[in-house]
N, C-alpha and C positions, 0 to 999 in steps of 0.2 A: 310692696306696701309702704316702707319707709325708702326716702331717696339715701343715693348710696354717698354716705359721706366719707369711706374711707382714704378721699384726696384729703378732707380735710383733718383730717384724723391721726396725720403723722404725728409723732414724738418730736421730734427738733426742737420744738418751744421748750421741753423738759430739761433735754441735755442743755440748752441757751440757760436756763434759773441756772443750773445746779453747775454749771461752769461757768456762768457770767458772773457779775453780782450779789453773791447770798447776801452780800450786808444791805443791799437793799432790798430785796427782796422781805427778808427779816424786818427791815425798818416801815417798810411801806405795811406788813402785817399789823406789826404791832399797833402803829398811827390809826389802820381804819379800826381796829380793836379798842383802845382808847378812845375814838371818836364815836364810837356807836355805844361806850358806856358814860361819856359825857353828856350823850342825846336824850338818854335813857332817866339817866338824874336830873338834867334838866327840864325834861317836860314832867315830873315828878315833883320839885321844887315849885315850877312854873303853876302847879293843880292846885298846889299848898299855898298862893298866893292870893291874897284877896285881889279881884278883879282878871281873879283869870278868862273869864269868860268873853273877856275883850281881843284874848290871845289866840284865839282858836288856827287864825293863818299859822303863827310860828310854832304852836302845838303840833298841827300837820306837818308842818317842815320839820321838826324835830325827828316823828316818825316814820315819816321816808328816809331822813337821813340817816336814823336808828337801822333802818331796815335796811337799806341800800351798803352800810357798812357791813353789815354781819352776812350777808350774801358775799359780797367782793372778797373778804376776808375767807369765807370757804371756799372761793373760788382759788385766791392766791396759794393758801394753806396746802391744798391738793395739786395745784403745781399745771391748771386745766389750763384748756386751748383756750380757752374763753377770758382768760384773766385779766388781759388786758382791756378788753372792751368793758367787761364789769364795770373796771376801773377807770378809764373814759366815762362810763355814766355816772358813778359813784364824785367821780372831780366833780360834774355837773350841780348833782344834789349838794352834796356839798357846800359848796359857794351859794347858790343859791340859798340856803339854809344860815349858813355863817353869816354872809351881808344880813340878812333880815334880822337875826339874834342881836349881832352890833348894832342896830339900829335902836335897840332896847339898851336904858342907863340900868339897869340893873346889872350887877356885877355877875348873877351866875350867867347871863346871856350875852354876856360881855366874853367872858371865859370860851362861852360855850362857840362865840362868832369865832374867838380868837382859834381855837384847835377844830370847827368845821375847816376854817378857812385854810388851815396849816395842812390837812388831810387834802382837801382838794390837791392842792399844789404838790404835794407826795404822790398820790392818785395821776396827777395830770402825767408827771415825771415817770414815775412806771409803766405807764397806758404807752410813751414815747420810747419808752427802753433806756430812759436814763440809768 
């Protein structure tokens, strides 16, 4: 009924976190963790602004990139086979999300461009095995 993934299913990736890297490992948590409660305030700020209704593209990108953090980050958290690729999509949203917020003079989406954008490039670096 289900295919057999127990090729894919080795531990190696475990022992590679918890003998390679912990401090990044640790660092790259915390970033999409901080990024997904920056995303979180800011389309919450962004609601509380008159003419939000103009925003609705970067309101979306907020919450995929809300979303797509707090996924990666349980994926990293539990130390899964899958962490990395999360995290490859997670750099994607990301950037995506961050360029469009910088493109807004408002300072919380300024902010908010500046640590999507810093998360990506943490993301991208993890996704590689930095």
């Amino acid at each position: 009924m289900y295919p057999n993934m127990s090729h894919h299913m080795d531990q190696s990736h475990v022992s590679h976190y918890k003998d390679g890297n912990k401090m990044s490992h640790h660092r790259v948590l915390e970033t999409v963790q901080n990024c997904e409660a920056v995303c979180e305030y800011t389309e919450y700020a962004i609601l509380e602004m008159e003419g939000s209704s103009h925003r609705k593209e970067q309101l979306r990108l907020l919450r995929d990139c809300a979303d797509i953090c707090t996924l990666t980050a349980k994926y990293i958290a539990r130390y899964s086979y899958f962490a990395k690729s999360i995290a490859s999509l997670c750099a994607q949203v990301c950037e995506i999300c961050g360029n469009h917020c910088i493109k807004h003079p408002d300072e919380i989406s300024q902010r908010c461009g500046q640590i999507c954008l810093h998360c990506a490039q943490e993301c991208r670096n993890f996704a590689m095995g930095a």
